[in-house]
N, C-alpha and C positions, 0 to 999 in steps of 0.2 A: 518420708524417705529422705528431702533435705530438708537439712533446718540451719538455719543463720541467727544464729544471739549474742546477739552486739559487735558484729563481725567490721571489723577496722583494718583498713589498708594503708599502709603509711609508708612512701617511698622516704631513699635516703635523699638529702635537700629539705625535708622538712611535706613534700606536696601530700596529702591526705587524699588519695584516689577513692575512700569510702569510708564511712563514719556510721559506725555503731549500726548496721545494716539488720536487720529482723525483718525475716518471714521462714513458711514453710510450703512445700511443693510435697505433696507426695500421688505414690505410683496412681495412675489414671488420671493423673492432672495436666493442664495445660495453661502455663501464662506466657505473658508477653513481657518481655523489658523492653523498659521505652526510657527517650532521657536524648539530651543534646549531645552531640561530638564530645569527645571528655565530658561526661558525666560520672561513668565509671562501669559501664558496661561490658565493657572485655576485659576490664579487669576483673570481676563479680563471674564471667566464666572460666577465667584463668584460675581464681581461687578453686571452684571447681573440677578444674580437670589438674589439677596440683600443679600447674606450671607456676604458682605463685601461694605464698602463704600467709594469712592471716598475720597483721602486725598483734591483735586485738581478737578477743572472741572466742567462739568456737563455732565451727562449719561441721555441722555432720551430717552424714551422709549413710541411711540403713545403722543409724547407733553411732556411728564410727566414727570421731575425732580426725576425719582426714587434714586437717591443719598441723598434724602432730605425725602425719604418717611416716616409720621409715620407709629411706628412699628406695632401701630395698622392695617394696609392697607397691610401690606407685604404679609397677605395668599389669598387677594382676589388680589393683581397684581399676585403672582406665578399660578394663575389658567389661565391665559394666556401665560405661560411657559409648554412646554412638555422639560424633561430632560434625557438624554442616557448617562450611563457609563459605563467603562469599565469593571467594575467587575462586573454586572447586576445589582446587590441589590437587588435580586430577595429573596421573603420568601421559602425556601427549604422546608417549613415544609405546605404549602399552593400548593393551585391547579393553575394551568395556570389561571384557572379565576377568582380566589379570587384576584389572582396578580394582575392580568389587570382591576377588576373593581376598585382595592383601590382607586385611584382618583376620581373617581365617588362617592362613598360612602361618603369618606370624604367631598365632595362639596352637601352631599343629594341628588342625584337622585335619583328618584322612581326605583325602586327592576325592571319594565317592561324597561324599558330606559335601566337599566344596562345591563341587558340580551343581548340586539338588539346592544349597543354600544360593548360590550366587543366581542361579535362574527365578528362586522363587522371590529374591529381593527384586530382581529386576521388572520382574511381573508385576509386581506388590507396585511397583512406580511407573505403571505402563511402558516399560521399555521390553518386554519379553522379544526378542529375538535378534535382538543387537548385540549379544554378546561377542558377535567378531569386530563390530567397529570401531575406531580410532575415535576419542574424545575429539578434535577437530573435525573428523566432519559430519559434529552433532549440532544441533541450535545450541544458545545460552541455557534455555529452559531445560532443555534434554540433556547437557551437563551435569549444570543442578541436579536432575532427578539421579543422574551416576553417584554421582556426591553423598545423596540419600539414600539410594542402595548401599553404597557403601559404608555407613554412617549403622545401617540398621543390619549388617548381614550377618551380624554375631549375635544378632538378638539381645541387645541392651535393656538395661533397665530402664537409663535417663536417655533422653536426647537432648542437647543442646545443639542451638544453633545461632553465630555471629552472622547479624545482615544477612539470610538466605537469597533476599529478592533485593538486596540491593542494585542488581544491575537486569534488572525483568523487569516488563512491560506489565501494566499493575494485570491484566488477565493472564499471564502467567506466575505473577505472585500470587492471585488467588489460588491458583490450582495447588502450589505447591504450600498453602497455607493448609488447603484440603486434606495434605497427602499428610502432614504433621498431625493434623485433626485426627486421622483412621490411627496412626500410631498410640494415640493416646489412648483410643477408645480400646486398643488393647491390651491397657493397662500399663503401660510407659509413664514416663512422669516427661514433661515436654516443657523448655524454656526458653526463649527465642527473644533475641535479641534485636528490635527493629526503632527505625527513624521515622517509616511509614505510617504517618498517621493518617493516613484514607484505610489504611488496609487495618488498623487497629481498629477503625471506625466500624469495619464490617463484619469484624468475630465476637462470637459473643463469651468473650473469657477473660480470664484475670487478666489484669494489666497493673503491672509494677514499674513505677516510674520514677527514676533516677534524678535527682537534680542536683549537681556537685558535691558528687558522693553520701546523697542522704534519701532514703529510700521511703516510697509512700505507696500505698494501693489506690487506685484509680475507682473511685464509688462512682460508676454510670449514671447512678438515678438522681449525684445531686445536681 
């Protein structure tokens, strides 16, 4: 589903945000990207979700040369993108389900569709019946899980997600480590971006790890 070959990021200034990157994710999988502060982590999702393009390579995505995409094509490939980050991006001034339907809305579904998709996302992430409440007076954790509803309410292929649990208490990164686990098990392809190394310690799945822009797989057993 994605594939990276030799995929090179080169800002202007000369800095090398990634070098020659190789691997593949496909649908029902789930890894981790690990790697220090600048290593090149959100840049490697930004290639991704085409807010940036390959200096080098080719990134594809279901066949597709998305490094080459016209720009005209870039909002119907992101509709096969669900995205989680760390600070929610959540509208404060909106309800749990105005949140969770915006991707809907913006894609046109019918007002009955939204209804049925926006309740079953929020179920899917234990928040079923909060759909009137205001992101503020949720926990961090129950944010987050808004965030995820929203991320999946269009039913993506991939999910990406920068630092989900970067500001969760590590039992509620687990939980929401869980919640990416069931995603995948329904055939999502899952990439998660984390510093957390207690919490990579405790899943047991790929681990692709960044080190000034040069990318390696994490062998457990050696």
């Amino acid at each position: 589903m994605i594939r990276f070959d030799a995929v090179s990021k080169r800002y202007s200034g000369g800095s090398e945000a990634l070098s020659a990157v190789n691997f593949e994710l496909g649908g029902g999988e789930m890894a981790l990207l690990t790697g220090h502060s600048g290593a090149g982590k959100s840049t490697l999702l930004k290639l991704l979700m085409v807010m940036e393009r390959p200096s080098h390579g080719a990134l594809l995505v279901n066949g597709h040369n998305i490094g080459r995409l016209p720009s005209r094509q870039i909002p119907y490939y992101r509709r096969q993108l669900g995205v989680v980050f760390q600070d929610h991006r959540l509208l404060t001034d909106r309800t749990v389900f105005d949140n969770v339907a915006l991707p809907l809305l913006v894609s046109g579904v019918r007002s009955s569709e939204v209804t049925k998709r926006v309740r079953a996302a929020l179920a899917a992430v234990g928040l079923a019946g909060c759909e009137g409440k205001r992101p503020l007076t949720l926990s961090g954790g129950e944010q987050q899980r808004v965030g995820i509803a929203r991320a999946v309410v269009h039913k993506p292929r991939i999910l990406l997600a920068d630092e989900p649990t970067g500001n969760l208490d590590p039992e509620l990164s687990a939980e929401i480590m869980q919640l990416f686990r069931r995603f995948q098990q329904s055939g999502v392809a899952v990439l998660v971006a984390t510093h957390d190394v207690e919490l990579t310690a405790q899943l047991d799945c790929r681990i692709l790890h960044l080190d000034h822009g040069r990318l390696s797989e994490v062998n457990r057993h050696e």
